[in-house]
FIVEX-118655 format. One line per field, with one value per residue: residue number from 1; residue in three letters; y, z, x of N, C-alpha, C in turn. Coordinates in nm, 3 decimals. Layout:
N
seq	[NUM | ...]
type	[Ala | ...]
nyy	[Y | ...]
nzz	[Z | ...]
nxx	[X | ...]
cayy	[Y | ...]
cazz	[Z | ...]
caxx	[X | ...]
cyy	[Y | ...]
czz	[Z | ...]
cxx	[X | ...]
This chain:
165
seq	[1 | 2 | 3 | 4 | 5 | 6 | 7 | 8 | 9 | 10 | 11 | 12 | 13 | 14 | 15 | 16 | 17 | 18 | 19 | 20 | 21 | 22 | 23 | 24 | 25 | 26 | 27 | 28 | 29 | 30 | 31 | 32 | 33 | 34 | 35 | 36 | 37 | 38 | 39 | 40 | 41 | 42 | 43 | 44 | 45 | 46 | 47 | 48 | 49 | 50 | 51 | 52 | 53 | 54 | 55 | 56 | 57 | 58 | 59 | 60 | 61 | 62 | 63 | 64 | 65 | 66 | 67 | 68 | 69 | 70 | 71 | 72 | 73 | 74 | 75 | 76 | 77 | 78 | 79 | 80 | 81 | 82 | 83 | 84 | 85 | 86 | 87 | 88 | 89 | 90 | 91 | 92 | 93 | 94 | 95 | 96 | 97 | 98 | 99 | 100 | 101 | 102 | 103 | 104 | 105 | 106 | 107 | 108 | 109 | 110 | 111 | 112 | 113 | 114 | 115 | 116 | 117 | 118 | 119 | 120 | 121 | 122 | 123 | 124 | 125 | 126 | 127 | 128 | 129 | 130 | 131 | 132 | 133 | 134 | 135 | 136 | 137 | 138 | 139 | 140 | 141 | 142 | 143 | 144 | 145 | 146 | 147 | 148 | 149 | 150 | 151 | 152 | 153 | 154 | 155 | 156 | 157 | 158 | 159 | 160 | 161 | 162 | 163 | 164 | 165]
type	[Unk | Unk | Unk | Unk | Unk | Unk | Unk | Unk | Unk | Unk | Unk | Unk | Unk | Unk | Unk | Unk | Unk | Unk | Unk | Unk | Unk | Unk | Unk | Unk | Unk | Unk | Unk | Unk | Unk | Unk | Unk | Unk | Unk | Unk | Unk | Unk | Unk | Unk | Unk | Unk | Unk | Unk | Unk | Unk | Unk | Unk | Unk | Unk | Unk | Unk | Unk | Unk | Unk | Unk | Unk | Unk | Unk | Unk | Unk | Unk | Unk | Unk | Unk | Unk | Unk | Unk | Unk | Unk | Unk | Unk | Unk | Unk | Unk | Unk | Unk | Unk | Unk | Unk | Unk | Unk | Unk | Unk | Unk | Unk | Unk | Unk | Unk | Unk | Unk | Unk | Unk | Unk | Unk | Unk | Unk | Unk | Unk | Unk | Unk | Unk | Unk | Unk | Unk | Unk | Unk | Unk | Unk | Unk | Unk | Unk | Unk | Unk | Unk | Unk | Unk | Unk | Unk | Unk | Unk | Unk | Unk | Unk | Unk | Unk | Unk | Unk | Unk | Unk | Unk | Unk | Unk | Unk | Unk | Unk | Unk | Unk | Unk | Unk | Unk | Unk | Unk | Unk | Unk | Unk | Unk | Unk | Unk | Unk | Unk | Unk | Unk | Unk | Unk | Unk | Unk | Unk | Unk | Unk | Unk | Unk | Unk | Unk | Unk | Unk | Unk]
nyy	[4.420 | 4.354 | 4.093 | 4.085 | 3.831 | 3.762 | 3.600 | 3.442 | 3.401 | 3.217 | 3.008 | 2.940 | 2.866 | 2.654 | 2.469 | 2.399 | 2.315 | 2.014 | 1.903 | 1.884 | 1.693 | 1.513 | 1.404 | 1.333 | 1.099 | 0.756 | 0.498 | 0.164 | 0.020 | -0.210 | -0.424 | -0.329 | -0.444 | -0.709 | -0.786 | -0.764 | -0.905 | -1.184 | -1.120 | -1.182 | -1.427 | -1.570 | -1.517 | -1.683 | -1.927 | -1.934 | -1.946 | -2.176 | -2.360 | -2.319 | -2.162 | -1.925 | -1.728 | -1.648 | -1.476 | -1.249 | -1.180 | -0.977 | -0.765 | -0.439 | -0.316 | -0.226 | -0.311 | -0.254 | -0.338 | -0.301 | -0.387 | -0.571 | -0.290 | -0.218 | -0.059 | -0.209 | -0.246 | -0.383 | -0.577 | -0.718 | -0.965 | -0.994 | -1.081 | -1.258 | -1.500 | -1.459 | -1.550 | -1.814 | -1.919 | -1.914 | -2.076 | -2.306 | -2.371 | -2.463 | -2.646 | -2.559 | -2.590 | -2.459 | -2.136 | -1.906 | -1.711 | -1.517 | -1.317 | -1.127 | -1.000 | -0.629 | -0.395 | -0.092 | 0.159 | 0.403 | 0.722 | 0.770 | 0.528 | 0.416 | 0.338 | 0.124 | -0.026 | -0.302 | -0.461 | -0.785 | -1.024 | -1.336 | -1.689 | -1.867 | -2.163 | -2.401 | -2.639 | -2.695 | -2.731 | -2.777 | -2.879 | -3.139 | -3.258 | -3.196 | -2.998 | -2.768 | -2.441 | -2.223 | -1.930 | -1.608 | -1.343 | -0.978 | -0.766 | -0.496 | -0.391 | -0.213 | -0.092 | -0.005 | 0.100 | 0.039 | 0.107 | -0.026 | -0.273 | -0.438 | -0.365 | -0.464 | -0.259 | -0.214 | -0.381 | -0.350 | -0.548 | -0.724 | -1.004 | -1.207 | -1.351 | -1.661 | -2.014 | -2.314 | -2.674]
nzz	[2.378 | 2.172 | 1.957 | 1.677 | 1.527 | 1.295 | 1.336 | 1.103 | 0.987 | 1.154 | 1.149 | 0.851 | 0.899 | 1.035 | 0.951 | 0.705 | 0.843 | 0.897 | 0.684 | 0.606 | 0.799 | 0.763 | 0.506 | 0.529 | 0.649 | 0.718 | 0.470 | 0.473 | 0.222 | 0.194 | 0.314 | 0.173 | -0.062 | -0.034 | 0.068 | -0.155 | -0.366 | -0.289 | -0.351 | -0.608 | -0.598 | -0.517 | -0.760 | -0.936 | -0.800 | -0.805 | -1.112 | -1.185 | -0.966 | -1.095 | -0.975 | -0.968 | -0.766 | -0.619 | -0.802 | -0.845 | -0.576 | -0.532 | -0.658 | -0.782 | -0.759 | -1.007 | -1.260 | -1.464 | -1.786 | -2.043 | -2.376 | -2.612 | -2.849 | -2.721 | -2.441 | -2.148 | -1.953 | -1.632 | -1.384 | -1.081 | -1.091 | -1.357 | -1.429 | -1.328 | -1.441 | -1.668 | -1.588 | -1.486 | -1.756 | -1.901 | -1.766 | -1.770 | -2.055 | -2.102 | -1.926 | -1.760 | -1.772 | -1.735 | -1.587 | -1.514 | -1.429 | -1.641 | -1.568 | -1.276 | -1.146 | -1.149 | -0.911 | -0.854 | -0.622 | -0.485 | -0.323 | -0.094 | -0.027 | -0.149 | -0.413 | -0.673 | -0.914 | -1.088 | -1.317 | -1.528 | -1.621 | -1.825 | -1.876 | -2.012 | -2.061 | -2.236 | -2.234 | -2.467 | -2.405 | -2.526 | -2.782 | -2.941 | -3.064 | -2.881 | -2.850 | -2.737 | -2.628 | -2.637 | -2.457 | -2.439 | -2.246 | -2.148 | -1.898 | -1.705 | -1.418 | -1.228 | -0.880 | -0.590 | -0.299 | -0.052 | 0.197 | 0.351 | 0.252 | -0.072 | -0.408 | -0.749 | -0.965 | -1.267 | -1.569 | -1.827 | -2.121 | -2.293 | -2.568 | -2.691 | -3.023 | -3.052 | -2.993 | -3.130 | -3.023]
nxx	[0.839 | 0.548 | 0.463 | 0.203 | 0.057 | -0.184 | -0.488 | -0.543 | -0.307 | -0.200 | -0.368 | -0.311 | -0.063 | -0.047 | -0.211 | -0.099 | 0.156 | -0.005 | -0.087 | 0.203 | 0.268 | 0.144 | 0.164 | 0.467 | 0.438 | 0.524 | 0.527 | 0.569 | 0.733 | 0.827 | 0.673 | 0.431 | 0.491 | 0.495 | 0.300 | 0.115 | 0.269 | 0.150 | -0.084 | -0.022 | 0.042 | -0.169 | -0.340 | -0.208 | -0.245 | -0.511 | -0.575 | -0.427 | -0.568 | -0.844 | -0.973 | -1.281 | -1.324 | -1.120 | -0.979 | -1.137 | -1.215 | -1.004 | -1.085 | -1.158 | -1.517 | -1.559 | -1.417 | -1.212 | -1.047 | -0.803 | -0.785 | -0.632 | -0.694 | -0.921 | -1.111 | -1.273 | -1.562 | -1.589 | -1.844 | -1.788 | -1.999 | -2.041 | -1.721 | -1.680 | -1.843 | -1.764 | -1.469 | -1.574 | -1.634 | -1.414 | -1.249 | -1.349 | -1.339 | -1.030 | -0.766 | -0.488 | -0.188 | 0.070 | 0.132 | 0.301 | 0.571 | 0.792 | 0.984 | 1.043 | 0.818 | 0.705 | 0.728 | 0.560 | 0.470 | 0.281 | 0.385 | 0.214 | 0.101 | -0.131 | -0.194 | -0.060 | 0.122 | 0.210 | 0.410 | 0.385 | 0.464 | 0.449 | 0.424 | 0.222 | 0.057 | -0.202 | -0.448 | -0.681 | -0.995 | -1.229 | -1.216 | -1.167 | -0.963 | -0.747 | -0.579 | -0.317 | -0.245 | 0.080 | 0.134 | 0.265 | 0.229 | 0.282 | 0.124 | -0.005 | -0.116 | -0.280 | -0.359 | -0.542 | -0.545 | -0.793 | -1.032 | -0.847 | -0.714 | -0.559 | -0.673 | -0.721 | -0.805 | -0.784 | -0.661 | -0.369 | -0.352 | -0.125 | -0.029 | 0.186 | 0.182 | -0.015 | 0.097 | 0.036 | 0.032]
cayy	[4.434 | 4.234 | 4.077 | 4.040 | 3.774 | 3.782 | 3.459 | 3.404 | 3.376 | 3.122 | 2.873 | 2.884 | 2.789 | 2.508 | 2.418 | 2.373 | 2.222 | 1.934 | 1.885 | 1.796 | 1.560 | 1.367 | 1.378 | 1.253 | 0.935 | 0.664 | 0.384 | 0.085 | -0.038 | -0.376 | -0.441 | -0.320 | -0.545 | -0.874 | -0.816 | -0.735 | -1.043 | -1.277 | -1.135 | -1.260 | -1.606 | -1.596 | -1.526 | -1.819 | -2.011 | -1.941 | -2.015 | -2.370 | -2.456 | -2.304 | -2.116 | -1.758 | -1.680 | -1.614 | -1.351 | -1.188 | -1.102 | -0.899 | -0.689 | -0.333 | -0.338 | -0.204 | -0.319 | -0.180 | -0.456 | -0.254 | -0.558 | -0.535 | -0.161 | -0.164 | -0.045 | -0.224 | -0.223 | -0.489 | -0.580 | -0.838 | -1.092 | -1.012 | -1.112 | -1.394 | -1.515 | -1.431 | -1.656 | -1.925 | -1.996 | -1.893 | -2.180 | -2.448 | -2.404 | -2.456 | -2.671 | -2.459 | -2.689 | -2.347 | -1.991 | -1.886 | -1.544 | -1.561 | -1.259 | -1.130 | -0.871 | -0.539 | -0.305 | 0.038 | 0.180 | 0.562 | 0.767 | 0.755 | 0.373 | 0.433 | 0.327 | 0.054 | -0.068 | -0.452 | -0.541 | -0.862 | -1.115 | -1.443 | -1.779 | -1.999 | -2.311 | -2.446 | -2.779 | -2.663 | -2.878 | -2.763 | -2.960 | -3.296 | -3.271 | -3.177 | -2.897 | -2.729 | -2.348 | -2.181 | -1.741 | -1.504 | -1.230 | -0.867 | -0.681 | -0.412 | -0.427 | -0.098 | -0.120 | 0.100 | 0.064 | 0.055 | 0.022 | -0.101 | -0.361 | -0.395 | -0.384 | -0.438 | -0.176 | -0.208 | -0.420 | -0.373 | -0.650 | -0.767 | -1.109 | -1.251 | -1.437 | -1.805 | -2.127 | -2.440 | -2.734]
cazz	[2.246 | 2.129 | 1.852 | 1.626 | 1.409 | 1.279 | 1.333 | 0.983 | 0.905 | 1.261 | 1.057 | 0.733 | 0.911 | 1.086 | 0.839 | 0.586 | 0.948 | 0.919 | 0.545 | 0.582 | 0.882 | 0.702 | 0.363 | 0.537 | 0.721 | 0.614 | 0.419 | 0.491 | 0.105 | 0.205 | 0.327 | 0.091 | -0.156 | 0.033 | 0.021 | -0.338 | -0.417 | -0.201 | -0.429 | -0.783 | -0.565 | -0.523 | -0.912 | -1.007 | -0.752 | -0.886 | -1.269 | -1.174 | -0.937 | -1.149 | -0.855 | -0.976 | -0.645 | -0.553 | -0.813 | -0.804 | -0.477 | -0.522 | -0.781 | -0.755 | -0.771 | -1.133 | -1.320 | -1.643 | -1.886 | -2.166 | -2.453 | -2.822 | -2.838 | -2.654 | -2.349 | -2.120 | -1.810 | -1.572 | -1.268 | -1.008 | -1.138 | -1.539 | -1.432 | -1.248 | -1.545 | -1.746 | -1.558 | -1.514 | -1.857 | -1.942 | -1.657 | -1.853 | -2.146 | -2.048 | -1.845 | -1.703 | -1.744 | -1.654 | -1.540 | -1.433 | -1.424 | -1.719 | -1.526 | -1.170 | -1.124 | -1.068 | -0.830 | -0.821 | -0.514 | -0.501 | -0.181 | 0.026 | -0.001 | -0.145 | -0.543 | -0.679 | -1.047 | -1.149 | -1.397 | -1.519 | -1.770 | -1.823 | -1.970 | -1.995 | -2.101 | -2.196 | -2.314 | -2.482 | -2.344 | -2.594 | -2.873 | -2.943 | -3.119 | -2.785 | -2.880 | -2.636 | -2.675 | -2.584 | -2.525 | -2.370 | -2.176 | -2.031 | -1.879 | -1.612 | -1.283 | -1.165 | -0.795 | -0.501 | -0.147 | -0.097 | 0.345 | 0.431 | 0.111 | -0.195 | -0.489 | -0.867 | -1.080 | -1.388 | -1.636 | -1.997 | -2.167 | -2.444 | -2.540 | -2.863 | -3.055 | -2.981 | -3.037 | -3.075 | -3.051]
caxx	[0.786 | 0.476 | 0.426 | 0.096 | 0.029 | -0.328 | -0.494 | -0.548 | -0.166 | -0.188 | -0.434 | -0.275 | 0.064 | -0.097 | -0.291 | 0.086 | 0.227 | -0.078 | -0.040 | 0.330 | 0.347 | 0.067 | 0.243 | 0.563 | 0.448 | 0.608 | 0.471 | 0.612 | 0.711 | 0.816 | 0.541 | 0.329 | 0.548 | 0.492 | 0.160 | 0.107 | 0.369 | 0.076 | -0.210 | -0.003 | 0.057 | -0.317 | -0.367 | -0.183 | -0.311 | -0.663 | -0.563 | -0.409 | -0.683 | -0.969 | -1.090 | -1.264 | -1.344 | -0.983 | -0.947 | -1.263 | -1.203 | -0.931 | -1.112 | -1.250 | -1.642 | -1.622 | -1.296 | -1.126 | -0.940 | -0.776 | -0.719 | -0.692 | -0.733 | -1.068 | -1.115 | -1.422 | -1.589 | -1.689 | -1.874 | -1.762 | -2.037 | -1.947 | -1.651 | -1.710 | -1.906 | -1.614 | -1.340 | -1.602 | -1.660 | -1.253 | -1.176 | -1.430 | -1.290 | -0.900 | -0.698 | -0.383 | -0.098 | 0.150 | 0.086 | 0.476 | 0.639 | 0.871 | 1.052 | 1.003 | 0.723 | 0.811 | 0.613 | 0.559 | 0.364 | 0.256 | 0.429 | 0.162 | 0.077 | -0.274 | -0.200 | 0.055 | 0.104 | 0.262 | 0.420 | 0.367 | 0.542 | 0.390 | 0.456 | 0.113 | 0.032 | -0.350 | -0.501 | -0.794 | -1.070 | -1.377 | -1.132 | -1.137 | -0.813 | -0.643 | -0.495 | -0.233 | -0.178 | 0.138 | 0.131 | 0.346 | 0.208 | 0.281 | 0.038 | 0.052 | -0.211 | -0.325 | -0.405 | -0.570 | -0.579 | -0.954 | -1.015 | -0.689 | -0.708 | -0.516 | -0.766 | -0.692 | -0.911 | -0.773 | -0.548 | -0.359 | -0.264 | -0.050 | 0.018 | 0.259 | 0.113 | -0.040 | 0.188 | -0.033 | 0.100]
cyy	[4.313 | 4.230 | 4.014 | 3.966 | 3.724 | 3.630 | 3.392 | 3.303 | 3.214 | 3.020 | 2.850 | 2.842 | 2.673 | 2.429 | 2.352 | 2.279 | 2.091 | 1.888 | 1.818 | 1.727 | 1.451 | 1.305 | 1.290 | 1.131 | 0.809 | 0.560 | 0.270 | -0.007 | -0.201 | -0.474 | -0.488 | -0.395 | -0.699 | -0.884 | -0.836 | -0.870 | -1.173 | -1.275 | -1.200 | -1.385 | -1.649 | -1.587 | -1.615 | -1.918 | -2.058 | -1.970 | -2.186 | -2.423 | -2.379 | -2.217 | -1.903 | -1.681 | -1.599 | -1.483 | -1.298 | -1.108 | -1.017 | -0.790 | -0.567 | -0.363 | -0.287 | -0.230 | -0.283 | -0.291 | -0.342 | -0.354 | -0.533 | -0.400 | -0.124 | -0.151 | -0.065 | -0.235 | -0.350 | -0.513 | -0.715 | -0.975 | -1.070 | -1.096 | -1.251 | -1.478 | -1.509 | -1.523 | -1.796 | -2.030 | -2.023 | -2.057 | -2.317 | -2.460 | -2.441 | -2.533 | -2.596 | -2.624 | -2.568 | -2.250 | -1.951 | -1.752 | -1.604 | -1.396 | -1.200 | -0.981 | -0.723 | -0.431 | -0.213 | 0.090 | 0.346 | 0.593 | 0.753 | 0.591 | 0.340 | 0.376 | 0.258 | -0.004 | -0.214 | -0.473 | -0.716 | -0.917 | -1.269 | -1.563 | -1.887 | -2.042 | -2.331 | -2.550 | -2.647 | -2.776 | -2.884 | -2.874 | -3.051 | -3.335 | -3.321 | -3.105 | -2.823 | -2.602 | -2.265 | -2.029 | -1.730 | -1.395 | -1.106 | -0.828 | -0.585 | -0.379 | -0.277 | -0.146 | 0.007 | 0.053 | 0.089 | -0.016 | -0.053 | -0.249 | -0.309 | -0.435 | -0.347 | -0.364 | -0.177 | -0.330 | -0.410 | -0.517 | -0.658 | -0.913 | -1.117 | -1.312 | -1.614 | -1.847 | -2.227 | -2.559 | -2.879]
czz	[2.217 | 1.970 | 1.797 | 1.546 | 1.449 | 1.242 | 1.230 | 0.970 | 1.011 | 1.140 | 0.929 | 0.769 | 0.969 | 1.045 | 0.710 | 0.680 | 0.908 | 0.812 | 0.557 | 0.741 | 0.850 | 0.534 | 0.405 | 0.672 | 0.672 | 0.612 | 0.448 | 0.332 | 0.087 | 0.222 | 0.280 | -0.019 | -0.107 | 0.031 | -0.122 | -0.375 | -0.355 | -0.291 | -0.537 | -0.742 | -0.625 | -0.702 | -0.974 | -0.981 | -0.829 | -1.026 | -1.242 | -1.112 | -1.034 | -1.034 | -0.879 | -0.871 | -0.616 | -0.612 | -0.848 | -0.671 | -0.424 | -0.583 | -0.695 | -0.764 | -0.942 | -1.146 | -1.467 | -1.702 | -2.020 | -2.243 | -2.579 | -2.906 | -2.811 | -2.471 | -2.229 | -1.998 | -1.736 | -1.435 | -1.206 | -1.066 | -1.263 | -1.504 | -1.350 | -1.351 | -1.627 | -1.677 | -1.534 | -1.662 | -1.900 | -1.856 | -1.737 | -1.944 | -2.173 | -1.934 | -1.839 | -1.712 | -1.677 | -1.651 | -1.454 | -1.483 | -1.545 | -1.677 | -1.395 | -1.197 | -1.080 | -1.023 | -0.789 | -0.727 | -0.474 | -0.330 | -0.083 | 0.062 | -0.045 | -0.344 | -0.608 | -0.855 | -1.025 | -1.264 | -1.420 | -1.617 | -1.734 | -1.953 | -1.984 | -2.108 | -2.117 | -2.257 | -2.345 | -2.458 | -2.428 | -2.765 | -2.864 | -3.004 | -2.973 | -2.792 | -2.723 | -2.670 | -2.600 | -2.596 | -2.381 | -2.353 | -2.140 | -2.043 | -1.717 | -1.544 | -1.235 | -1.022 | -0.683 | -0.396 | -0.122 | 0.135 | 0.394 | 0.301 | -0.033 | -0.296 | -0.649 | -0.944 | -1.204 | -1.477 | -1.771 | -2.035 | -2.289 | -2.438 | -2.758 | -2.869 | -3.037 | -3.063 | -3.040 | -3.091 | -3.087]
cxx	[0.697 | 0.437 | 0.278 | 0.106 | -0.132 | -0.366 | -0.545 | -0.432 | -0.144 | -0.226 | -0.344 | -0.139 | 0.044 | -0.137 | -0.166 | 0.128 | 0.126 | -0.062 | 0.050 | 0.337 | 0.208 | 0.137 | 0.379 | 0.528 | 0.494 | 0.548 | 0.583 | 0.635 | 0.715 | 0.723 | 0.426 | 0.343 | 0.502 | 0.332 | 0.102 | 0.167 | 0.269 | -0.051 | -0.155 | 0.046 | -0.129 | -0.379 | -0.325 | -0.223 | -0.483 | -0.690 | -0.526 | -0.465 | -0.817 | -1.054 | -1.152 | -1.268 | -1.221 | -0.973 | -1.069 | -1.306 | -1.109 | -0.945 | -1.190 | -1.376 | -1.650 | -1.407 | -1.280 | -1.033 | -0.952 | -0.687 | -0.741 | -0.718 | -0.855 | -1.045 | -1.282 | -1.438 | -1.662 | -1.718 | -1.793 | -1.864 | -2.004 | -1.797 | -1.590 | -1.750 | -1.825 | -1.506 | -1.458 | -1.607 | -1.510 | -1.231 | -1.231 | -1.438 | -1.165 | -0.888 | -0.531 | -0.281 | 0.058 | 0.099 | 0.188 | 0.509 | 0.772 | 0.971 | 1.001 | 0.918 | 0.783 | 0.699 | 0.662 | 0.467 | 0.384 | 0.369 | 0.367 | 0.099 | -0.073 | -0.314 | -0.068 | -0.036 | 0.197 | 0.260 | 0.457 | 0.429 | 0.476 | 0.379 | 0.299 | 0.068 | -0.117 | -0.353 | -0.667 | -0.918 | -1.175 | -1.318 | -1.095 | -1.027 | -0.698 | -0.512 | -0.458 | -0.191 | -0.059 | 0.154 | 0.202 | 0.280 | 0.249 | 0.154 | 0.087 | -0.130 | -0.207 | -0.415 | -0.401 | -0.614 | -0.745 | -1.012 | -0.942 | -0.657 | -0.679 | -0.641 | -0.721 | -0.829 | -0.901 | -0.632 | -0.545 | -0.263 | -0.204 | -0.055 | 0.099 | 0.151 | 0.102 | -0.011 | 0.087 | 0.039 | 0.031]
């Protein structure tokens, strides 16, 4: 006895077979955590040395900051231009996790969120007073694998309100 199956029904079962042994490959989350946990070294690093470079190069080519209830768009130099002047107006005396980050990373390893909590410290440097402001932070880091690289596209922020001292 032979059996027909019409090579339609072939493809579309091969085609379901190819689907799921790419859907279940396994991401390595640890991994993908230790990495991620190396870019928010590198973000602090780059606030307490002043260096925009550092995070600038972790950035999508067009980034999203949702702040204040606006939502805006910026390029890699806007935003370069944007932490230079932020950096030369401010000395960083802290920039510390006031709880440990917590990372979410899609199934297939291609889209990860961070949350963030944050305690920092500034001398304001444009003030001859020498004023020192103290703010509390969350915000949450939207990130996408982008050629084998993690890449932040977007962030919302909050912050309490600023302590001066």
């Amino acid at each position: 006895m032979k059996i027909h199956i019409p090579i339609t029904v072939l493809i579309i079962i091969g085609s379901g077979l190819s689907i799921l042994s790419c859907t279940q490959s396994k991401v390595d989350l640890q991994k993908e955590i230790s990495v991620l946990a190396e870019l928010q070294k590198q973000e602090q690093r780059a606030h307490l040395e002043e260096q925009p470079a550092l995070l600038v190069n972790t950035l999508n080519d067009t980034f999203t900051q949702i702040k204040n209830g606006d939502v805006s768009y910026f390029t890699k130099d806007q935003m370069t231009e944007r932490f230079i002047s932020y950096f030369e107006s401010v000395e960083f005396i802290k920039w510390e996790d006031t709880g440990p980050p917590v990372f979410t990373i899609s199934d297939d390893g291609s889209m990860a969120h961070i949350l963030v909590q944050k305690h920092v410290v500034v001398d304001i440097e444009q003030d001859t007073a020498g004023t020192r402001e103290t703010t509390n932070f969350a915000w949450t880091e939207m990130w996408r694998k982008k050629e084998g690289r993690w890449k932040m596209y977007s962030v919302t922020t909050t912050e309490r309100e600023n302590v001066r001292e």
